[in-house]
C-alpha positions as CSV (number, residue, x, y, z in Angstrom):
1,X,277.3,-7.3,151.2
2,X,274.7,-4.4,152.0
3,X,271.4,-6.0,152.2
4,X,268.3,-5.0,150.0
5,X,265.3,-4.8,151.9
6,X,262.1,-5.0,150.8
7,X,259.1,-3.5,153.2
8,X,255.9,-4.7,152.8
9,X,253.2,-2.4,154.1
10,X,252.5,1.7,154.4
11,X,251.1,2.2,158.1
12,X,252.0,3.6,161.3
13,X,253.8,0.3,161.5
14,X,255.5,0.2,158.2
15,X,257.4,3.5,158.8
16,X,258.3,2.6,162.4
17,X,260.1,-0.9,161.1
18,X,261.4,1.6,158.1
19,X,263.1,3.8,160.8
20,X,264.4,0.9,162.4
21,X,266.2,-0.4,159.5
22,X,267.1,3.2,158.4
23,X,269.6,3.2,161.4
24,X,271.5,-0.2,159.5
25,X,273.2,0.0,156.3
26,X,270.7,-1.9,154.1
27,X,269.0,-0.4,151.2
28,X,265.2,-0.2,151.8
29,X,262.4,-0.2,149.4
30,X,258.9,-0.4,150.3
31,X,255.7,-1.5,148.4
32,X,252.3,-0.8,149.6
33,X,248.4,0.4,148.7
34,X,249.2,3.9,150.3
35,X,251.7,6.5,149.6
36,X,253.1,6.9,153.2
37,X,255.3,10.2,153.0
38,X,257.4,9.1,156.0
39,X,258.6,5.4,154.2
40,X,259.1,7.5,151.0
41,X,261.4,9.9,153.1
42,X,263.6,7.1,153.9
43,X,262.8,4.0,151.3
44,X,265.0,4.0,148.1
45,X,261.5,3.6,146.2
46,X,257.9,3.0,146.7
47,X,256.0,1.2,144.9
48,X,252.0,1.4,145.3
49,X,250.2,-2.1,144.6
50,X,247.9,-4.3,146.4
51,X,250.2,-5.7,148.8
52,X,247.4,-9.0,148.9
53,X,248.5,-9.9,145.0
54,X,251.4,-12.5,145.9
55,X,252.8,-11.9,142.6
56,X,252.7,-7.8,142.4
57,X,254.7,-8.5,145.3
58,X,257.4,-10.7,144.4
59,X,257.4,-9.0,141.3
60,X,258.9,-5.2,142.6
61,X,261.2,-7.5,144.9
62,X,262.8,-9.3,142.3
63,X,262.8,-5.7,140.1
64,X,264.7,-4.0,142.9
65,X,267.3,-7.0,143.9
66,X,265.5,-7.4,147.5
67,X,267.6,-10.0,149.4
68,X,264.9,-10.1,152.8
69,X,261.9,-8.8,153.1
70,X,259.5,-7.8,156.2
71,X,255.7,-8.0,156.2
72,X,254.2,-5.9,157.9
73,X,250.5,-6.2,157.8
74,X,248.6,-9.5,158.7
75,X,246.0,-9.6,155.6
76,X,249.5,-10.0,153.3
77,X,250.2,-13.3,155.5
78,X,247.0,-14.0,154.8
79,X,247.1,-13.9,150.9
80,X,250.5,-15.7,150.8
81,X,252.7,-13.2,150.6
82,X,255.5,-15.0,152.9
83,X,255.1,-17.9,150.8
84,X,255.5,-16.6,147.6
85,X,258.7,-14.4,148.5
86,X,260.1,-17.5,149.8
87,X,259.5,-19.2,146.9
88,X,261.5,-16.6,144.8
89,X,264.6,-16.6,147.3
90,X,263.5,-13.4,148.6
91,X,263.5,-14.3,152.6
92,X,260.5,-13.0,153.9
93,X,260.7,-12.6,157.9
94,X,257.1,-13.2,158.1
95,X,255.5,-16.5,159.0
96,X,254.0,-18.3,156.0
97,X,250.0,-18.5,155.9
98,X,249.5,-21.5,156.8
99,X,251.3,-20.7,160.2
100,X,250.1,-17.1,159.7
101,X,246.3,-18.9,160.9
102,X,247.1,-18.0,164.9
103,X,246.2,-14.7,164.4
104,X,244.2,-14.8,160.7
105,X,242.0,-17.7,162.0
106,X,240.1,-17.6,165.8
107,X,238.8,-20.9,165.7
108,X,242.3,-22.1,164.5
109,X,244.2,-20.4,167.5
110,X,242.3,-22.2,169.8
111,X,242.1,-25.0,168.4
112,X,245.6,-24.5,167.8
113,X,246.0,-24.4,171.8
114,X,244.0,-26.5,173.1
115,X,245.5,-29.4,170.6
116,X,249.1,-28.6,172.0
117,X,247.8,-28.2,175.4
118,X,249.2,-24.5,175.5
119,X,248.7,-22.8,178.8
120,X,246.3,-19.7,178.9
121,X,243.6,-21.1,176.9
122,X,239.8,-20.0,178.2
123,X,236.9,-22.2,177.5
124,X,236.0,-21.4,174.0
125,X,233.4,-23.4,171.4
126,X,233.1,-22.8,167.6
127,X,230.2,-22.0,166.1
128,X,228.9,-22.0,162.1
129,X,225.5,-21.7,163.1
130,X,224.4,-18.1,164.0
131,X,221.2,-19.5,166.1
132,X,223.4,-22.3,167.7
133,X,225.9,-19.7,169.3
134,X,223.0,-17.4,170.2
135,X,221.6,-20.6,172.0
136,X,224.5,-21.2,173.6
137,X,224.5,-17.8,174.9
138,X,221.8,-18.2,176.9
139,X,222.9,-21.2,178.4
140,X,226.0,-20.1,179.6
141,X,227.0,-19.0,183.0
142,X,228.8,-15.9,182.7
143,X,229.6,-13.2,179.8
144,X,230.9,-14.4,176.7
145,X,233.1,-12.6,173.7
146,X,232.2,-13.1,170.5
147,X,234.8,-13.1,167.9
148,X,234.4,-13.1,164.2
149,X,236.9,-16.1,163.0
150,X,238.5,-14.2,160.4
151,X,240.3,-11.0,160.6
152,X,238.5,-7.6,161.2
153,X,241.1,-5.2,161.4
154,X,240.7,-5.3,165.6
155,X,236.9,-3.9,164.9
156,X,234.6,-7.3,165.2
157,X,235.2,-8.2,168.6
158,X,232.8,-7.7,170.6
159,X,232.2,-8.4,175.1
160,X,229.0,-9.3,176.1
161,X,228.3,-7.3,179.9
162,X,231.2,-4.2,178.4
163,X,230.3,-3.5,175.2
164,X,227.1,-5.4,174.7
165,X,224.2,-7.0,176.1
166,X,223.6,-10.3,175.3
167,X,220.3,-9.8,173.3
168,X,222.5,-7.1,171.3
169,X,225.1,-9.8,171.1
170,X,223.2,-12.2,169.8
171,X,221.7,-9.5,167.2
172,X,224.6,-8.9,166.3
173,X,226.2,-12.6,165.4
174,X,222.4,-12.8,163.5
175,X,222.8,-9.5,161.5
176,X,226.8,-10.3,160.7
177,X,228.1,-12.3,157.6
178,X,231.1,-14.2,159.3
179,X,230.9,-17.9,158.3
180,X,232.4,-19.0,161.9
181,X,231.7,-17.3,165.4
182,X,233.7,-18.1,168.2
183,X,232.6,-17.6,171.8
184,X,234.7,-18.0,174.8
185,X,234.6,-17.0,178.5
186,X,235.3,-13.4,179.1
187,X,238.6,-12.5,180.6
188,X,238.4,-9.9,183.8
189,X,241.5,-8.3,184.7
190,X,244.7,-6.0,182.8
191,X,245.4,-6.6,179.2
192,X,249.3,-6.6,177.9
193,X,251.1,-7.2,175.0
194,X,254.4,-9.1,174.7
195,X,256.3,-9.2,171.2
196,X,258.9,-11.5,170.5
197,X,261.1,-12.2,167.3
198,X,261.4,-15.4,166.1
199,X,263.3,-17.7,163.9
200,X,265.1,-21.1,163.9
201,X,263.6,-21.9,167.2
202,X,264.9,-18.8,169.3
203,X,262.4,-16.5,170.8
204,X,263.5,-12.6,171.8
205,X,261.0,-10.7,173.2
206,X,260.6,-7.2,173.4
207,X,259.1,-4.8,176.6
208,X,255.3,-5.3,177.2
209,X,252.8,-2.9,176.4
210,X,249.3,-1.6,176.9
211,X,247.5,-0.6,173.9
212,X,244.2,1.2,174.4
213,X,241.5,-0.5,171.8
214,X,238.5,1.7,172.9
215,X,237.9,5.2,170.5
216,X,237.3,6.9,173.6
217,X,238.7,8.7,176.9
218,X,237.8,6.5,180.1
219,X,237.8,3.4,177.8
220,X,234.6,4.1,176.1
221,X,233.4,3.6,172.7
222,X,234.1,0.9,170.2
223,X,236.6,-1.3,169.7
224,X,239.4,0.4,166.8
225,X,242.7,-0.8,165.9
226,X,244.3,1.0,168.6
227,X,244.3,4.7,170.0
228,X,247.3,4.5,171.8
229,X,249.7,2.7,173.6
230,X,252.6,2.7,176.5
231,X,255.9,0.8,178.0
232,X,257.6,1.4,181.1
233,X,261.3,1.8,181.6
234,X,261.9,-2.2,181.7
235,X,260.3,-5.3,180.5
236,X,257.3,-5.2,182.9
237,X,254.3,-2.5,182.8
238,X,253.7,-0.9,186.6
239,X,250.6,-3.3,187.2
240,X,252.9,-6.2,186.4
241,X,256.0,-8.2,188.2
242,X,258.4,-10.5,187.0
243,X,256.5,-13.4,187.6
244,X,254.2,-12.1,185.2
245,X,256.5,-11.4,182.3
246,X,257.9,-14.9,182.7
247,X,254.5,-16.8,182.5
248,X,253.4,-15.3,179.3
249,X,256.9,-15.6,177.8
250,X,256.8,-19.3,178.7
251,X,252.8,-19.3,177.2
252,X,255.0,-18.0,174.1
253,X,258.1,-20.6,174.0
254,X,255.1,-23.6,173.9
255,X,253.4,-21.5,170.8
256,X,256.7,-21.5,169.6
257,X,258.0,-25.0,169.6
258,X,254.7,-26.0,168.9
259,X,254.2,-24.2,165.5
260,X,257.6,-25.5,164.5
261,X,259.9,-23.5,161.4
262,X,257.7,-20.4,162.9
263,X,259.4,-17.0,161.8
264,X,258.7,-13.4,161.5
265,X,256.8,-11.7,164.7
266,X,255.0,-13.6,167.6
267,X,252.8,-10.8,169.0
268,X,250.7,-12.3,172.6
269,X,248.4,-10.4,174.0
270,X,247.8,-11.4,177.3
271,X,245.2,-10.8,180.4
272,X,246.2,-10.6,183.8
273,X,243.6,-12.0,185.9
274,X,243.5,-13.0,189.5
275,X,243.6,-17.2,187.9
276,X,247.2,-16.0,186.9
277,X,247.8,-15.1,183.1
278,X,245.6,-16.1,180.6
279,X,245.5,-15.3,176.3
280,X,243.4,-12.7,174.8
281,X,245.1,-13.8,171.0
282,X,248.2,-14.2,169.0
283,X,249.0,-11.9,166.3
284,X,251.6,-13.2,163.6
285,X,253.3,-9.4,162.8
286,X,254.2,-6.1,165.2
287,X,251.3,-5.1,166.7
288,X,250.1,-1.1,165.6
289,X,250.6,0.6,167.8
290,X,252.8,-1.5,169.9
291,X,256.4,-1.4,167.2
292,X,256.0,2.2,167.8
293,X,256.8,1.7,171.5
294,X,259.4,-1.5,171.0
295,X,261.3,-0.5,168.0
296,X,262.5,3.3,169.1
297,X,264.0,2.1,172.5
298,X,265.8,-1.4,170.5
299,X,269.4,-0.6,170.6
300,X,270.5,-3.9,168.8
301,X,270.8,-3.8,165.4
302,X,267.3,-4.9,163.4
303,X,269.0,-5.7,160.5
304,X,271.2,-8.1,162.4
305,X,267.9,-9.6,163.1
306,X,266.4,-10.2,159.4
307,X,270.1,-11.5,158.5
308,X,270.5,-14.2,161.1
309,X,267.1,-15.8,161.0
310,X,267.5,-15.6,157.1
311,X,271.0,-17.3,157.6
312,X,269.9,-20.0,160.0
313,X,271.6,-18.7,162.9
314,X,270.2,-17.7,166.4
315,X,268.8,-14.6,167.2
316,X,270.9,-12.4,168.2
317,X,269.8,-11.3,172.1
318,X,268.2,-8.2,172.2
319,X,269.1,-5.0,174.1
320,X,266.8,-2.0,174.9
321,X,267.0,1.4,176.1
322,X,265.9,1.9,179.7
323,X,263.4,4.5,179.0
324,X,260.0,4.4,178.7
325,X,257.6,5.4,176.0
326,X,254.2,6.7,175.4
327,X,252.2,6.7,171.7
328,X,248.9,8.5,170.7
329,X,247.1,8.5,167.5
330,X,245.4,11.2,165.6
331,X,242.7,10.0,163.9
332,X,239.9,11.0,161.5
333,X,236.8,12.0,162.8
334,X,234.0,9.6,163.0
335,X,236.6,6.7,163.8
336,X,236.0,4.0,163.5
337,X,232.6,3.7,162.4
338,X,232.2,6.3,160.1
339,X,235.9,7.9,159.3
340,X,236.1,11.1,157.4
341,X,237.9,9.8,154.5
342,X,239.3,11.8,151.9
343,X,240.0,14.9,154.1
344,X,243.0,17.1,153.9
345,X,245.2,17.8,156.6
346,X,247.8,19.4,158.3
347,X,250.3,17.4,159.8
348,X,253.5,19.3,160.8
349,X,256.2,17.1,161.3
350,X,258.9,19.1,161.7
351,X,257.3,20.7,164.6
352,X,256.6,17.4,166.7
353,X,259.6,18.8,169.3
354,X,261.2,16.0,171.2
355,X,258.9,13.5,170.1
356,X,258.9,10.7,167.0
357,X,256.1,11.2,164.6
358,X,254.6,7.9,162.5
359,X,252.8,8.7,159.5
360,X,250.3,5.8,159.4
361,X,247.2,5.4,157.3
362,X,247.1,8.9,155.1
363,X,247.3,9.1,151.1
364,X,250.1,11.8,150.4
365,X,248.9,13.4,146.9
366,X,250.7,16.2,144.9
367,X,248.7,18.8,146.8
368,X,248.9,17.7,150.3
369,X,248.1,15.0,152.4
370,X,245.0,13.1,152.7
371,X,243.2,11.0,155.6
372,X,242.1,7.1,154.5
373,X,239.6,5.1,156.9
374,X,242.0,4.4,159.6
375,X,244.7,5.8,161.3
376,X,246.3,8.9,160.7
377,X,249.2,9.2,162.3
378,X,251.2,8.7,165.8
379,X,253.4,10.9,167.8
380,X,255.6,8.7,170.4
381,X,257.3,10.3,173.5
382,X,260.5,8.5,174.8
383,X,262.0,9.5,178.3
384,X,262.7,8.7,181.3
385,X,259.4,7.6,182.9
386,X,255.9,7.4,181.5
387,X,254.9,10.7,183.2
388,X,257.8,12.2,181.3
389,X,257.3,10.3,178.0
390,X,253.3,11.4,178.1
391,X,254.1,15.2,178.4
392,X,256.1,14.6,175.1
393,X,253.8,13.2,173.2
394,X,250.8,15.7,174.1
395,X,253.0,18.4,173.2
396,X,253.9,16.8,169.9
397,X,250.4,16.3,168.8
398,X,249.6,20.3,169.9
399,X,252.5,21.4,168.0
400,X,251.8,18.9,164.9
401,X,248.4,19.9,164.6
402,X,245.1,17.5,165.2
403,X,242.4,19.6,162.9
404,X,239.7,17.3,161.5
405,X,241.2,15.0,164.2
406,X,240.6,13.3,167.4
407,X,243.1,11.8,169.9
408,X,242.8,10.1,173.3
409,X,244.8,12.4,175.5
410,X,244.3,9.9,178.1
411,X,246.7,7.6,177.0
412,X,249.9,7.8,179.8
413,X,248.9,9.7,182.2
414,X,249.4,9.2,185.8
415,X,245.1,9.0,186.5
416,X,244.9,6.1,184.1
417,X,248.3,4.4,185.0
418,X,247.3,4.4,188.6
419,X,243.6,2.9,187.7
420,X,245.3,0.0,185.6
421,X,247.5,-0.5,189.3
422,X,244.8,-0.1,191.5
423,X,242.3,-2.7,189.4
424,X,245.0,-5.5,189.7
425,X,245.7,-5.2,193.4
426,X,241.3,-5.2,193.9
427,X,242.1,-8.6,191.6
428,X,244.4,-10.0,194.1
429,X,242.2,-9.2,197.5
């Protein structure tokens, strides 16, 4: 039986799941708020709709025949999206939103972990009081992160002694409009990401990654959903050893069995510090930019995937390409606190060279195609080492074309690499 697939979602993301399953024989349709021009290249159909309307949802899978379904995004989870395409017999690899709360809920996630005891967990307190967590501010010994409870598209967080002081930190909980603040030590050391697939109690995880949050070169600037991101040629980034990889995939397996009938993506992002491995948070989908790295280099089968965990059946295990891989985004200027929305651009895809180009967060219109408030789009170099893979991808974005654009060009390259190395051995002395 060839599978109908139903993807829900239209960013970088979205089309980087759509090429994965454009390699299977399923039939792909894809619903989202966007017109995405590289899903529409490869989808059966698009449909545009609020993807947070359960029943706009279930409604265009049940028109098209959709036997699975993938979620991309986390504020669908959210709204029930999951649920409700479970409900109609569409299976939605996705977690429902009740589980979907470790990533859509802070205070839940930690809660979540220090209930089941899970390993990794910094001291953290819950806050609805603005003036109470400012108080506690004050009293605490060290730096604190504040994090809005509820989902802020990667923007709200914010690190008291990086980013802020702690008088601007406590301006800022007062000036903000989040019902629950959460505060919790501040995490020194090497941020990765581990993503792992997960249904009927298997976990398979895919190749770590470093995204790059700050807007800026040097990693300066705001926080943004991600600039940019890289793997290495195996399951471990260079500032990290096996040890590592195995300690944050067993800080997974107790998320896992503790969040029992889980299914869809587990996404950990991890810090390495000199204590060992500790968690920054858990997302409930791919990470953006992270598939971009993952997906490209997985040799097995995705479909295979969708189909067992909708069939009961353990994952199957997962195979990768040894090669490494390097993604940058193009964004709109003025992101990501004031994005030039509503621009036109010039995005050549057919001129990206050796690289894969995501479309991500652009409006494609009769007359061209337009920039939105995130994202624009992401070229991804895949070779033999990251040096390699870099050079790729900065040729790519020359040759695609970055006007009314900016990109972090440091993303991959050797100087950074070797900074990420150097900052964990100085953790270690």
């Amino acid at each position: 039986m060839t599978e109908t697939v139903l993807l829900v979602g239209g960013g970088g993301r979205e089309h980087a799941i759509a090429r994965a399953l454009a390699e299977s024989d399923a039939t792909l349709f894809a619903c989202a708020g966007n017109r995405n021009p590289g899903i529409a290249e490869i989808a059966e159909g698009v449909e545009t709709l609020d993807t947070t309307d359960p029943e706009a949802v279930v409604e265009y899978a049940e028109s098209v025949d959709a036997t699975l379904a993938v979620v991309g995004p986390e504020a669908p989870l959210a709204a029930g999206v999951a649920d409700a395409l479970d409900d109609a017999g569409v299976y939605a690899f996705g977690p429902q939103a009740e589980q979907a709360r470790i990533e859509t809920d802070k205070s839940f996630q930690r809660e979540f972990m220090a209930e089941h005891d899970v390993s990794g967990c910094p001291d953290f307190e819950v806050f609805e009081d603005g003036e109470a967590a400012c108080e506690y501010i004050d009293e605490y010994d060290g730096d604190l992160v504040i994090k809005p409870a509820g989902l802020t598209g990667g923007k709200g967080v914010k690190v008291i002694g990086d980013q802020v002081t702690a008088q601007e930190g406590k301006e800022y909980i007062r000036e903000s409009e989040y019902d629950r603040i959460v505060l919790e030590e501040r995490l020194v050391g090497e941020e990765f990401t581990i993503q792992g697939f997960v249904a009927n109690g298997s976990l398979r995880i895919t190749p770590a990654v470093q995204d790059h949050k700050r807007a800026y070169e040097g990693d300066e600037g705001p926080n943004t959903g991600g600039m940019g991101s890289y793997t290495d040629a195996s399951f471990q980034l260079p500032f990290m050893d096996e040890g590592d990889s195995a300690e944050a995939l067993a800080i997974m397996r107790e998320v896992v069995d503790a969040l029992e009938g889980y299914k869809g993506v587990l996404y950990g992002q991890f810090m390495l510090t000199a204590d060992g491995i500790k968690v920054v948070e858990f997302n409930a989908r791919f990470g953006d930019p992270e598939a971009m790295n993952t997906l490209p280099v997985l040799e097995t089968d995705f479909l295979d995937v969708l189909v067992a965990a909708r069939d009961g059946e353990a994952l199957p295990e997962l195979d990768f390409a040894e090669q490494a891989t390097v993604c940058k985004y193009a964004v709109p200027d003025g992101y990501p606190t004031d994005p030039d929305a509503g621009a036109k651009v010039t995005i050549d895809e057919d001129n990206a060279g050796d690289a894969i180009l995501y479309y991500a967060s652009v409006d494609a219109r009769d007359d061209g195609i337009y920039t939105t408030t995130s994202r624009s789009y992401a070229v991804v170099g895949v070779e033999e080492s990251i040096t390699e893979a870099e050079a790729v991808a900065e040729n790519a974005l020359e040759r695609a074309g970055t006007e009314g654009l900016r990109v972090r060009h440091d993303i991959g390259t050797p100087e950074l690499v070797q900074q990420r190395i150097d900052h964990v051995e100085r953790l270690s002395e």
